[in-house]
N, C-alpha and C positions, 0 to 999 in steps of 0.2 A: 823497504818497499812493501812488505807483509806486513806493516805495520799500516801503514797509508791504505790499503784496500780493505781492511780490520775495521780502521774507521770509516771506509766509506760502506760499508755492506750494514755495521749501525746504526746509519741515519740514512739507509735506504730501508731498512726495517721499520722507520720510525714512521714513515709514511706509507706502509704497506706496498705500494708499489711505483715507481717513479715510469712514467711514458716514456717512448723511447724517442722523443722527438725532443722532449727536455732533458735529456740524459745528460747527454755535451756541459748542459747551463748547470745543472745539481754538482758531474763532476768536480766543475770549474771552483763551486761554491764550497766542496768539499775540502778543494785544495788551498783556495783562501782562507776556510776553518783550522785545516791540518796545519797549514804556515805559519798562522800566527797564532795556534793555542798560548793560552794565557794574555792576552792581548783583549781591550774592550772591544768589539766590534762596532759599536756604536761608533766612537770614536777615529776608529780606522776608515768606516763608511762614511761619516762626517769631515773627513778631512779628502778621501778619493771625492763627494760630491762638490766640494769649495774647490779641490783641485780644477776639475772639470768645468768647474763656472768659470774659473781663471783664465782656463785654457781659450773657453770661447768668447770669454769680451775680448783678449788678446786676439783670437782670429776676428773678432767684427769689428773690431780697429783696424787691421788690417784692409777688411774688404772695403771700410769707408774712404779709407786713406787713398788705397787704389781708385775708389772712383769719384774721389774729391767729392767727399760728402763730410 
């Protein structure tokens, strides 16, 4: 756990100082960085944005189907 807030106090350094209304989102990004160190990111954000395109032709099929469109 002292290791995960080690890196997040890092790359809160690195931007001198993070807003506290973006705090939540920088965490979040922190723990997606600490997750998959050694991991491309590119590729991991490249494959969550195709995910997400999937996700929703699948729901707008859905919503056409429901209204016989």
């Amino acid at each position: 756990m002292e290791a995960f807030w080690s890196f997040v106090k890092k790359r809160c350094a690195k931007f001198k100082s993070v807003r506290g209304d973006v705090f939540p989102l920088h965490l979040k990004e922190c723990e997606l960085r600490y997750n998959r160190r050694g991991e491309s990111l590119l590729i991991l954000l490249t494959n969550l944005v195709n995910m997400g395109k999937r996700c929703w032709a699948g729901a707008f099929r859905y919503w056409c189907a429901a209204h016989e469109l």
